[in-house]
C-alpha positions in Angstrom: 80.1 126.1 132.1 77.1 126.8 134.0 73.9 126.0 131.7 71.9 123.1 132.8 73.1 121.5 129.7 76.8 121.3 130.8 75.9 120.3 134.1 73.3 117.7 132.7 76.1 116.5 130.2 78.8 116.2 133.0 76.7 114.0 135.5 76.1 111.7 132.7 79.9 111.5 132.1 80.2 111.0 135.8 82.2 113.9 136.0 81.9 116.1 139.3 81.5 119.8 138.3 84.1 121.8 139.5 84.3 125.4 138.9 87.4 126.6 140.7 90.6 124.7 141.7 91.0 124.4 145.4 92.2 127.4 147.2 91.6 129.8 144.5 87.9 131.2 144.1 87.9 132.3 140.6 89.0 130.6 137.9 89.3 126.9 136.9 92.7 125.8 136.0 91.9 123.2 133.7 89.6 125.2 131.8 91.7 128.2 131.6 94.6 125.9 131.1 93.0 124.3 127.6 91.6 128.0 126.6 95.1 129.4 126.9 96.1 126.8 124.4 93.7 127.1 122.3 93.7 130.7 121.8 97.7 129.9 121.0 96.8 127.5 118.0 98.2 128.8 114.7 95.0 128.6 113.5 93.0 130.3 116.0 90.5 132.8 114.7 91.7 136.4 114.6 87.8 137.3 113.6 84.6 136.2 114.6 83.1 133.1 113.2 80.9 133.3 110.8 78.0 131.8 112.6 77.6 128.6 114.9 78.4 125.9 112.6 82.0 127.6 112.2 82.1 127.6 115.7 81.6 124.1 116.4 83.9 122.8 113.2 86.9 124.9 114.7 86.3 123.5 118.0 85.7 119.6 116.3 89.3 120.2 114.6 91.0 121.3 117.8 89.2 119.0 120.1 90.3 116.1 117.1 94.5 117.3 117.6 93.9 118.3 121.5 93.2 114.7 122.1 94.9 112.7 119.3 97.9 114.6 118.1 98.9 116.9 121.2 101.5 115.6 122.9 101.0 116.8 126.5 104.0 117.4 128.8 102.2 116.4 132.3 101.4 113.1 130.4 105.0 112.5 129.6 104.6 113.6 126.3 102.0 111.5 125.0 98.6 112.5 123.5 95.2 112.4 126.0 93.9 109.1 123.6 97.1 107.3 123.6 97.1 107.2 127.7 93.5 106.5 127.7 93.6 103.5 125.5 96.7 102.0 127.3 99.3 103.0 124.5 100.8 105.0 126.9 102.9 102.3 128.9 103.9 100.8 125.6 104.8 103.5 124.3 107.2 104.7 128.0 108.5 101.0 127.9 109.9 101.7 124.4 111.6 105.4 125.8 112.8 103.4 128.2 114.6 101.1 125.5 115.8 103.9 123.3 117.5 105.5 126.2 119.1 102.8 127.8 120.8 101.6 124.6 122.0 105.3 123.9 123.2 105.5 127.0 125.0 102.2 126.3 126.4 103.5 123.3 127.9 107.0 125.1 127.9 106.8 128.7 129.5 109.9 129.1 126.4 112.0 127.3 124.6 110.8 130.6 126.3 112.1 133.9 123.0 111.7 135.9 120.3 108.9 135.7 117.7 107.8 132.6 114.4 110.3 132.2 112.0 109.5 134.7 109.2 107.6 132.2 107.1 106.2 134.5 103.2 107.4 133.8 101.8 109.0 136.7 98.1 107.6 138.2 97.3 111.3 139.5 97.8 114.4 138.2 97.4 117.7 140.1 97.5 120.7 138.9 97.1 122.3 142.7 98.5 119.8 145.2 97.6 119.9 148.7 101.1 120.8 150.6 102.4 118.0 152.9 104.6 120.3 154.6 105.3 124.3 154.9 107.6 126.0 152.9 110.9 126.9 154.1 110.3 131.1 154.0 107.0 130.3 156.4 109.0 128.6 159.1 109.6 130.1 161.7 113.1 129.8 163.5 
């Protein structure tokens, strides 16, 4: 995360480096967030690799199902490609479909509202608070 090559490579994405959520000094939660589920792959390496090409085909394959096959639950369970191509709306207009007519079928299964499938255009893992928390009021 901090060579010049990764820095070099993110400018060129446009991407602004960040190394640390805000708030919190030492870690960066959407890097630690994607390690943590890639060390929780099935097929993550309980050895070393065998040298650098290994390396980099493991990481192809996961990086292939991370983006294409994962679905991801902060993107309303759809995969990273899917909402980036647009397939994403589609694909929440259908949900929206398939609930409505099963809720048609047995309204008494539902006793609150649909699933909230509407796509988020921000996602934060770290919001900024809009207002204190009840236990740091004081009375």
């Amino acid at each position: 995360m901090k060579g010049a090559t990764m820095l070099a490579t993110l400018e060129n994405l446009g991407v602004a480096a960040s190394f640390s959520r805000p708030r919190v000094s030492n870690d960066n939660a959407y890097a630690e967030s994607l390690f943590r589920t890639c060390k929780y792959r099935p097929d993550y390496p309980r050895k070393p690799f065998a040298d650098a090409a290994a390396a980099r085909a493991w990481m192809h394959r996961f990086v292939q199902w991370y983006n294409h096959t994962h679905k991801h639950s902060g993107l309303k369970f759809v995969t990273p490609a899917q909402r980036h191509s647009g397939q994403g709306e589609q694909l929440m207009a259908k949900r929206r479909e398939v609930y409505a007519a099963a809720r048609e079928r047995t309204p008494g299964r539902w006793t609150r509202g649909l699933r909230d499938w509407e796509l988020k255009t921000e996602v934060w893992l770290n919001p900024e608070r809009t207002t204190v928390p009840r236990l740091m009021q004081c009375a």
